[in-house]
One Martini backbone bead per residue (centre of mass of N, CA, C, O) as a GRO file, in nm:
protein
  119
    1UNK     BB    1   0.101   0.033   0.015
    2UNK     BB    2   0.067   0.375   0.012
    3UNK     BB    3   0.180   0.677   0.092
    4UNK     BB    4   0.015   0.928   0.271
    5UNK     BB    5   0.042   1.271   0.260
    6UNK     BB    6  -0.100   1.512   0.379
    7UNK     BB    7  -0.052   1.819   0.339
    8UNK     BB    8  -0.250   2.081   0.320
    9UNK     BB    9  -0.452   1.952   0.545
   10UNK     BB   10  -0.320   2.001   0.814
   11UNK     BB   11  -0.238   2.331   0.774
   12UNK     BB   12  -0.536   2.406   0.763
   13UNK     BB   13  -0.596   2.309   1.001
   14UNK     BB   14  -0.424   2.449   1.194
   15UNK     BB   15  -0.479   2.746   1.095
   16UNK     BB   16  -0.797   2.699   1.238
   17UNK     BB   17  -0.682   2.707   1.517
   18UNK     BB   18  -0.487   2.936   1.551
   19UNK     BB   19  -0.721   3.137   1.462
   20UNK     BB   20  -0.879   3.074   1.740
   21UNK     BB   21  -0.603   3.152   1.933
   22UNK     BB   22  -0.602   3.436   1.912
   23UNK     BB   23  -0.521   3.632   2.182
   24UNK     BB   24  -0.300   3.469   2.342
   25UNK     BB   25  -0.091   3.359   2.538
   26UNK     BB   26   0.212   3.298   2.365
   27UNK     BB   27   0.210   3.012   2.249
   28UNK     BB   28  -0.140   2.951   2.242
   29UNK     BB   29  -0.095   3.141   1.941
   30UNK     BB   30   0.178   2.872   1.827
   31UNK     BB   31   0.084   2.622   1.908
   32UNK     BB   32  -0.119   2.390   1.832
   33UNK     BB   33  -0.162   2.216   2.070
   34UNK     BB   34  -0.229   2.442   2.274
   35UNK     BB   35  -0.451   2.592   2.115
   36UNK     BB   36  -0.653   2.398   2.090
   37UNK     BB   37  -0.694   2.373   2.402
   38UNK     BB   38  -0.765   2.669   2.450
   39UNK     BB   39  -1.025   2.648   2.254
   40UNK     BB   40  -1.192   2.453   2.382
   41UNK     BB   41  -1.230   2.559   2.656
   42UNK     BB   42  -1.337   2.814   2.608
   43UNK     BB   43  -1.574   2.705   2.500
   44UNK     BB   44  -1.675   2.553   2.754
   45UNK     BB   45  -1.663   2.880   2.878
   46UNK     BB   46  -1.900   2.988   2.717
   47UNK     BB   47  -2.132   2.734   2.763
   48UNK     BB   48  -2.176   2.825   3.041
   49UNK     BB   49  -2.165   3.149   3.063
   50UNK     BB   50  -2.461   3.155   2.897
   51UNK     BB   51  -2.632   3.008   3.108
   52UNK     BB   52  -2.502   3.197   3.366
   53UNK     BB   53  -2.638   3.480   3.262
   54UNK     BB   54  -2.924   3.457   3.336
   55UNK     BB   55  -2.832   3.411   3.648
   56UNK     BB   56  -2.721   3.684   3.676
   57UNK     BB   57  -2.980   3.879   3.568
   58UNK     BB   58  -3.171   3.764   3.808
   59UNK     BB   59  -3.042   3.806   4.048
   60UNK     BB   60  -3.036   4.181   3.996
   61UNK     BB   61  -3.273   4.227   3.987
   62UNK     BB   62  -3.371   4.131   4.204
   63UNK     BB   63  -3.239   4.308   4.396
   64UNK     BB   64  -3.364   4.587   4.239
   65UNK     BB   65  -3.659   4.523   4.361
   66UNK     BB   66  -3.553   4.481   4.692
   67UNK     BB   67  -3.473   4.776   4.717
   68UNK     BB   68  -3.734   4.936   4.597
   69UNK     BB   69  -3.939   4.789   4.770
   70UNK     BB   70  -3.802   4.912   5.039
   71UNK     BB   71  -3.843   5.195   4.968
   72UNK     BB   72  -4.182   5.130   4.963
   73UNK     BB   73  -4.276   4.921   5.242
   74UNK     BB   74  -4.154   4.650   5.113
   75UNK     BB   75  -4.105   4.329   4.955
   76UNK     BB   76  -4.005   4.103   4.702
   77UNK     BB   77  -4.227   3.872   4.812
   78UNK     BB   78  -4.474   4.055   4.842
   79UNK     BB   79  -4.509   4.194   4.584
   80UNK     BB   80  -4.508   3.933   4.370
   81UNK     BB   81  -4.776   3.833   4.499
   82UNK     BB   82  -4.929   4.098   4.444
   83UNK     BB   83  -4.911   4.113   4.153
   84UNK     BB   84  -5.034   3.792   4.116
   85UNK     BB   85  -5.278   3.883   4.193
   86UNK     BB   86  -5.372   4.120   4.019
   87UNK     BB   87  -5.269   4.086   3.740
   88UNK     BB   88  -4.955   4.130   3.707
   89UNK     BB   89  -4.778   4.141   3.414
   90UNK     BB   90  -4.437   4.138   3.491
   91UNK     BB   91  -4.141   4.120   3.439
   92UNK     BB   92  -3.806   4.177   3.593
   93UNK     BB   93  -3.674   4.331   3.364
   94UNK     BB   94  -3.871   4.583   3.404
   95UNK     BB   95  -3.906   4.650   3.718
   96UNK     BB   96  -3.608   4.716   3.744
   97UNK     BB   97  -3.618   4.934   3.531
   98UNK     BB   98  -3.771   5.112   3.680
   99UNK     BB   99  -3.643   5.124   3.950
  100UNK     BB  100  -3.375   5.299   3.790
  101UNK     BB  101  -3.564   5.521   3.602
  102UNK     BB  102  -3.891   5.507   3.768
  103UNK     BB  103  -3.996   5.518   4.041
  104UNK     BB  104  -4.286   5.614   4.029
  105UNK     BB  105  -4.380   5.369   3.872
  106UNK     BB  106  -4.297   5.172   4.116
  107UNK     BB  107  -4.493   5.278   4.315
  108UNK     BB  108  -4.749   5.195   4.178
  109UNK     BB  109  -4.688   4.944   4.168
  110UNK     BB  110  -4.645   4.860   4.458
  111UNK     BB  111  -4.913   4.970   4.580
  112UNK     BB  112  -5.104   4.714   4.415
  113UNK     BB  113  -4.927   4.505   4.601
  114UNK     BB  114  -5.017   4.596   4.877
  115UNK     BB  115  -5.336   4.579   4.853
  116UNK     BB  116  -5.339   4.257   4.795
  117UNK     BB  117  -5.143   4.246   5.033
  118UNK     BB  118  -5.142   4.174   5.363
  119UNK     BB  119  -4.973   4.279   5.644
   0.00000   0.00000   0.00000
């Protein structure tokens, strides 16, 4: 049987890791095999990080509705019941933005919630 040598194809193939380890530092985006690993990892903790983002801005809203409706003299378990009786329907990332931009919208949210809940 003949032998195969690889030809332009390991080079491409090695081209396409390495322009995907640029920015990387050191050998990390000069040597195929760390470049490699590098490329792999990173994917790795992209794909952790973009579900953790998530959680991450649900986190955040949370604080930002329950410093807002304690300064309305309710708390963020409160209101979220208060307004779920109400029937109003509004996401968390609607109400934090209310709560940083908008504060007197965001007490008559929180005023609805308070009526709706017993003390």
């Amino acid at each position: 049987m003949s032998r195969v040598k690889t030809g332009y194809v390991r080079r491409r193939r090695h081209k396409r890791w390495l322009k995907a380890a640029k920015g990387s530092w050191g050998g990390r985006h000069r040597l195929y095999t760390a470049a490699r690993d590098t490329v792999i990892r990173a994917g790795a903790f992209a794909w952790r990080d973009r579900r953790r983002k998530k959680r991450d801005f649900r986190r955040l809203w949370n604080a930002r509705i329950n410093a807002a409706a304690r300064a309305n003299g309710t708390n963020y378990s409160r209101l979220i019941g208060g307004l779920k009786k109400a029937g109003v329907d509004i996401n968390r990332r609607m109400l934090a933005k209310m709560a940083m931009e908008d504060p007197e919208a965001f007490a008559e949210v929180a005023e609805i919630a308070k009526q709706e809940m017993p003390s």
